[in-house]
C-alpha positions in Angstrom: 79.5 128.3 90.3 77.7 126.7 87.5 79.9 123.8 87.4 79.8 122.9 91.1 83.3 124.2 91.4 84.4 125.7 94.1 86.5 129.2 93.5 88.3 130.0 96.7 90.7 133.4 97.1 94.1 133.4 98.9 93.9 132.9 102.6 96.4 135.7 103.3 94.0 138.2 101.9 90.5 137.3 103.1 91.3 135.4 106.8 89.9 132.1 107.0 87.0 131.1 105.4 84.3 128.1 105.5 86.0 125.5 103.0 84.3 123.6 100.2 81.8 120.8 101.4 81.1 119.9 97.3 82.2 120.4 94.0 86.0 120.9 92.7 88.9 123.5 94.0 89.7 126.0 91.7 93.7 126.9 92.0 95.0 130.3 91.2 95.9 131.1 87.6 99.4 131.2 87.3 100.2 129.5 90.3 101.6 131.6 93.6 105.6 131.5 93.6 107.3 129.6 96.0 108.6 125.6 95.4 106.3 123.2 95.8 105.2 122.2 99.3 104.0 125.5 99.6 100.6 126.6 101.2 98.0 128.0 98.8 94.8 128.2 100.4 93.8 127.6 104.1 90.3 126.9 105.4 88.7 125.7 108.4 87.3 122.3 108.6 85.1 120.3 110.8 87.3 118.4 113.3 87.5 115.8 116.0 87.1 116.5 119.5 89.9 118.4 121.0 91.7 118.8 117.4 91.4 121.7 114.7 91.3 120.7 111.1 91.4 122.8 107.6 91.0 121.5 104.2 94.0 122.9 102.4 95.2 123.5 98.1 99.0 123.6 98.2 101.7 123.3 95.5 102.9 120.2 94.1 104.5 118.8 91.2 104.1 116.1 88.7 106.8 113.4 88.0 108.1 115.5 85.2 108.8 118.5 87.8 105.9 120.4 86.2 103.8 122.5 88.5 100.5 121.5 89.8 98.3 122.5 92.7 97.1 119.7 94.9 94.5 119.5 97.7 93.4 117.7 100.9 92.7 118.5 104.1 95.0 118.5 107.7 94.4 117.3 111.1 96.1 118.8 114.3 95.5 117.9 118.0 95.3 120.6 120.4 97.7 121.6 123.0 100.8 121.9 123.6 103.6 120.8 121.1 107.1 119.5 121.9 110.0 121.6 120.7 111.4 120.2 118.1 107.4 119.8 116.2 104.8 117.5 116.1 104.9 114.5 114.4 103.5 113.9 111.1 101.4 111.1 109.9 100.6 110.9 106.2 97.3 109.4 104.9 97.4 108.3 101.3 94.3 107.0 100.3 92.7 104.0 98.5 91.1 104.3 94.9 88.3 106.5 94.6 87.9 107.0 90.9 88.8 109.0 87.9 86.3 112.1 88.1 87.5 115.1 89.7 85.4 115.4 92.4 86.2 112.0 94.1 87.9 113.8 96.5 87.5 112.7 99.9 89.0 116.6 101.3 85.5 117.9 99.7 83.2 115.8 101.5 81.2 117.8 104.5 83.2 115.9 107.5 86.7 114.9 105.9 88.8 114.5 109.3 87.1 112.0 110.7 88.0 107.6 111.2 87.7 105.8 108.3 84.1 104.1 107.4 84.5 102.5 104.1 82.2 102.6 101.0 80.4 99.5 101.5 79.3 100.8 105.4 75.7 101.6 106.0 76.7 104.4 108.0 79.0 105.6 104.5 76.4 107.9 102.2 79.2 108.6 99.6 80.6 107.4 96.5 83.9 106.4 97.9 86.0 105.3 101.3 86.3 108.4 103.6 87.9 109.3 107.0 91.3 108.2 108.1 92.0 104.6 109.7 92.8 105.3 113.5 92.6 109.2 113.1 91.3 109.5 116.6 94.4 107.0 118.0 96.8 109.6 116.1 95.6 112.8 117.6 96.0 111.8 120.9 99.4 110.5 120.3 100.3 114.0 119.1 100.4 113.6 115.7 99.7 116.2 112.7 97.6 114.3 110.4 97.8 115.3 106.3 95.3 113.2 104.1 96.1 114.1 100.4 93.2 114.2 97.5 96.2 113.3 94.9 96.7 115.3 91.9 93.6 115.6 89.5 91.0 114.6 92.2 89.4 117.8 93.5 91.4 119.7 91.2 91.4 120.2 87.7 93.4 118.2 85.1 92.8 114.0 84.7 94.4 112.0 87.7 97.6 110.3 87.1 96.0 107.5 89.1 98.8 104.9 89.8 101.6 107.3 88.2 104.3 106.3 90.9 106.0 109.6 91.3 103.1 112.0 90.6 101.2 110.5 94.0 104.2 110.2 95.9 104.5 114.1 95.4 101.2 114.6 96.2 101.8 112.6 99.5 105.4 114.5 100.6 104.1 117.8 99.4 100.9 117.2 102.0 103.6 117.4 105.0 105.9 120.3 103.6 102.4 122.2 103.7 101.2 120.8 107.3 104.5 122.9 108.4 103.0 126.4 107.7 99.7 126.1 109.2 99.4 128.2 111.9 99.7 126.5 115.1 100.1 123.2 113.6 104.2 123.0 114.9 104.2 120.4 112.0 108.3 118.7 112.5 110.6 116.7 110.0 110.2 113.9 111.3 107.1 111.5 109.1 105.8 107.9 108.7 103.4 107.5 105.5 100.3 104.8 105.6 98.6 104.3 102.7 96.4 101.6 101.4 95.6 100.3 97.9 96.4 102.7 95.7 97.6 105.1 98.8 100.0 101.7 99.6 101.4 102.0 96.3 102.0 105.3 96.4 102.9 105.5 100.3 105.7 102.8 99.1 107.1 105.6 96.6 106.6 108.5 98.7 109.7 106.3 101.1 111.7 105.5 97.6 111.6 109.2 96.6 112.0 110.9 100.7 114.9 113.4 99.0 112.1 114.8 97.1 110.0 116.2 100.0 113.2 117.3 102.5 113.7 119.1 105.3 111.2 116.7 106.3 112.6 113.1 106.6 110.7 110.1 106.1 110.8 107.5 108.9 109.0 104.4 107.6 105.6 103.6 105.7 102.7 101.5 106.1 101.1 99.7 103.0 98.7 98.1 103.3 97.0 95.9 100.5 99.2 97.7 97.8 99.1 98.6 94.7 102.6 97.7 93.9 102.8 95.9 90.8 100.6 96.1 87.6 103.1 95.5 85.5 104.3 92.0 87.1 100.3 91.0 87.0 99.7 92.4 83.3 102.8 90.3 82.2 101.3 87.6 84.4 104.3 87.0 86.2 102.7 85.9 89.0 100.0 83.5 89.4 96.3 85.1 89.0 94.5 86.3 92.0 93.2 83.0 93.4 90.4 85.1 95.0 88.9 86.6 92.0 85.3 85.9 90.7 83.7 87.3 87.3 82.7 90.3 89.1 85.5 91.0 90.9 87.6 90.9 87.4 85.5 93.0 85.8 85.9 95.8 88.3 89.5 95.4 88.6 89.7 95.5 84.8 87.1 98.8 85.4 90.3 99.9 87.3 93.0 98.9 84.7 90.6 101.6 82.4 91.6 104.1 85.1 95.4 103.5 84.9 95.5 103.6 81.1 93.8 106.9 81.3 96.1 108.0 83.9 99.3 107.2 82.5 97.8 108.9 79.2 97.6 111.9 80.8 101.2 111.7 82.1 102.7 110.0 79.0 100.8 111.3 76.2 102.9 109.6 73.6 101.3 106.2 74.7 98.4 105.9 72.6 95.0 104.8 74.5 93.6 102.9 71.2 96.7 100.4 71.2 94.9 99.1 74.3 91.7 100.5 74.3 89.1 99.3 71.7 86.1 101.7 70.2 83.9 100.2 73.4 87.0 100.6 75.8 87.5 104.3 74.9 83.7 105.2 75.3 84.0 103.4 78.7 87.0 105.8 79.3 85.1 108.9 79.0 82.7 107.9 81.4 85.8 107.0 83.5 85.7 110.7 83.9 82.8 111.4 85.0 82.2 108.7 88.0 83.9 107.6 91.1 84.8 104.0 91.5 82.2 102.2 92.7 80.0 103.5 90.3 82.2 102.8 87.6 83.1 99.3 88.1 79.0 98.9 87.9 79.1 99.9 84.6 81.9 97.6 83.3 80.3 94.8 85.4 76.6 95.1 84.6 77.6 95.4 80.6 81.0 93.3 80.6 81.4 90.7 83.0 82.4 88.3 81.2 83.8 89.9 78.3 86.6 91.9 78.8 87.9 91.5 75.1 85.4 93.7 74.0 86.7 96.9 75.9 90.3 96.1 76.7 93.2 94.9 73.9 95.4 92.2 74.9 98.4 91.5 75.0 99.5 95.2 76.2 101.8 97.0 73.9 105.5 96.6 74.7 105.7 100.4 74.7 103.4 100.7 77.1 104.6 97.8 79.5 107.6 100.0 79.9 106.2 102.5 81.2 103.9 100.7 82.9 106.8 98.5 84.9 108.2 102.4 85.6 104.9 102.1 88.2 106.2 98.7 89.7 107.6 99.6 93.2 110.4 97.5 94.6 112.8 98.5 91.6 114.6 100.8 93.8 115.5 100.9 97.5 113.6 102.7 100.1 115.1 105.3 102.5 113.3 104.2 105.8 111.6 100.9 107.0 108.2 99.2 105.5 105.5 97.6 106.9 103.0 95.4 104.5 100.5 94.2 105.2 98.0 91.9 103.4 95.0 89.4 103.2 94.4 86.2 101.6 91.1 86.8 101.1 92.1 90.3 98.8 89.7 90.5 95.6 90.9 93.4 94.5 94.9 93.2 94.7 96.2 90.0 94.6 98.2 88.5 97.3 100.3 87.1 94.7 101.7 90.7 93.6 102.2 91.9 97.2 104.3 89.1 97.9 106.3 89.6 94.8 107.2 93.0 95.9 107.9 92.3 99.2 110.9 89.7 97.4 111.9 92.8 95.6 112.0 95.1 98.3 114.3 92.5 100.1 117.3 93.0 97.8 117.8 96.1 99.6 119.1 97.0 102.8 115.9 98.2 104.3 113.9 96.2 106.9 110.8 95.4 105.4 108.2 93.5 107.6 105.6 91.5 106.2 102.2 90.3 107.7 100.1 88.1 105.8 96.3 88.4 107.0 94.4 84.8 106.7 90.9 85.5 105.8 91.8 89.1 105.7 90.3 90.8 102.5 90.7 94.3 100.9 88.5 96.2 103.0 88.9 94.4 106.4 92.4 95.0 107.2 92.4 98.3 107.2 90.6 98.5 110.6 91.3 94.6 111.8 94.9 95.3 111.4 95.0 98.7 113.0 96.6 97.4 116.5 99.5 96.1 114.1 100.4 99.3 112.3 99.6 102.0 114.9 102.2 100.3 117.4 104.7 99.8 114.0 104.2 103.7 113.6 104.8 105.0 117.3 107.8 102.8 117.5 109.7 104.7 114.0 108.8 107.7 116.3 110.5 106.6 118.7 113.1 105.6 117.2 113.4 101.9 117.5 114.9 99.6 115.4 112.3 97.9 112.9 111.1 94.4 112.7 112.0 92.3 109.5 111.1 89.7 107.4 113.5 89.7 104.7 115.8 86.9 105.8 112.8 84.5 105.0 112.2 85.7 101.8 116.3 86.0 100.5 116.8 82.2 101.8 113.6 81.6 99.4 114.6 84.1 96.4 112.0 84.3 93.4 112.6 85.8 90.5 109.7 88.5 90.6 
């Protein structure tokens, strides 16, 4: 098409068919019947050795309950498959900007191990692959990577909308269970990092929402937990941040206002947007990340007053703390995980979320990375999480750190 999209038709009528390696999906108009979770389109991917993959649209639903189609892409390992289903391992992934095709299911090899944006073997805009996809196929599991809603699909991206991603990320492995072949079970474990950790975090406060399937535990690593307690400054700042580093999380904070926009449109963008912030905000839409943090950095590094408004609006800090996980208990075990070194999310937050978490019954273990930064503990600390993960499946109980932290309580 002349856009770059990508219109696909039904699977059930056509057979499979070579999916997307570019461009945008292009859902159905109404959507197909059937509650969300359900399995809209179906097409073969590029896969691992000995697995099959398929990059996939299925139904999902915004916090509000309103209807939205959602795609990504699925990873199964050949074979045989035990009775009662396969495992399922959920990736949620990290930030990869507000334009709608920052979606790494569109990209022409999607199921493949992570490499990360600043790689030289890496020729996109974004992180892509999954961390230890290869070590998760051989232990049997189905693999589902959500896109979120909004990225490869139309509509903006409630980017950091707690609820919305969470959606995204239990709808992924209610779809996993009707691919043919796949023997997708109940039985889950979510690992997400950065803006995947955030939402990995809600996907295990909001399990109910994606049942039959049951939630055993989630990985977060480096997430993004928090805005709220950092906007308020109710934490110390980041002790890791530098000019530059500021201006592109700030490049991100324009991401989040236009993201909670779109789900809240009574919050008004110019309360904390100025004339220069709002112009930045439409280019928001039309650039991935990395590329976007450029443009505030190049133009603004040492002025954010002149795009952003501060202090943020009280109207808007409530619904912003809305978006602060740890407010409510988790149905299954957490693992965190993250470095001192972080410029991006700062340890500060993580650690103040890991307190909240710890008023609740749920084991929660913490590892703090020294020297660890954003990027480097997604593959340094694989050995960690990938043993944390096989151990939910088999059903052992789960390592804690939460008498440490309620002997030292903070009021985060």
């Amino acid at each position: 098409m002349a856009d770059g999209s990508v219109a696909l038709a039904p699977a059930a009528s056509v057979g499979f068919r070579p999916g997307p390696t570019g461009g945008t999906y292009l859902p159905p108009s109404p959507l197909p019947p059937g509650r969300h979770g359900t399995l809209i389109w179906l097409r073969p991917a590029p896969a691992p050795p000995g697995a099959r993959a398929w990059r996939v649209l299925y139904k999902s639903t915004l916090w509000n309950g309103v209807p939205t189609a959602v795609s990504g892409f699925i990873v199964v390992p050949k074979g045989p498959a035990p009775a009662s289903g396969r495992p399922v391992l959920a990736w949620a992934h990290g930030t990869t900007g507000g334009a709608t095709w920052c979606s790494p299911s569109t990209i022409a090899n999607p199921a493949r191990n992570f490499v990360n944006y600043f790689s030289p073997q890496n020729s996109y805009e974004f992180d892509i692959g999954v961390p230890a996809l290869t070590t998760f196929l051989r232990e049997g599991y189905v693999v589902t990577a959500t896109d979120y809603q909004g990225l490869g699909t139309p509509g903006v991206h409630q980017y950091l909308v707690g609820s919305t991603e969470a959606r995204s990320v239990l709808d992924s492995v209610l779809a996993a269970r009707q691919v043919p072949g796949a023997h997708a079970g109940t039985r889950a474990v979510i690992l997400g990092w950065s803006q995947g950790g955030g939402s990995a975090i809600f996907a295990n406060q909001e399990a109910a929402y994606g049942a039959p399937v049951r939630v055993l535990g989630s990985v977060a690593l480096a997430p993004a937990a928090g805005v709220g307690v950092d906007l308020e400054m109710r934490v110390p700042p980041n002790p890791n941040a530098t000019p530059a580093s500021r201006a592109f999380t700030n490049s991100e904070l324009i991401n989040f206002y236009s993201g909670m926009h779109a789900a809240f449109p009574r919050l008004r963008l110019s309360r904390v947007l100025t004339p220069v912030g709002l112009e930045l905000l439409a280019g928001n839409g039309r650039m991935c990340s990395e590329k976007f943090g450029d443009v505030v950095i190049y133009n603004y590094v040492d002025d954010p007053a002149a795009y952003l408004k501060s202090p943020v609006p009280p109207e808007w800090l409530r619904k912003i703390n809305q978006q602060t996980a740890g407010n409510v208990p988790t149905t299954a075990p957490s693992l965190v995980i993250q470095g001192t070194k972080d410029t991006a999310i700062n340890p500060y937050a993580t650690t103040a979320y890991v307190y909240r978490a710890c008023r609740f019954s749920q084991p929660v273990k913490y590892t703090v990375v020294r020297g660890g930064t954003h990027t480097s503990i997604v593959t340094g600390s694989q050995h960690e999480y990938v043993a944390w993960i096989a151990s939910r499946f088999a059903g052992r109980r789960a390592p804690s750190s939460c008498r440490c932290f309620k002997i030292h309580r903070r009021r985060w």
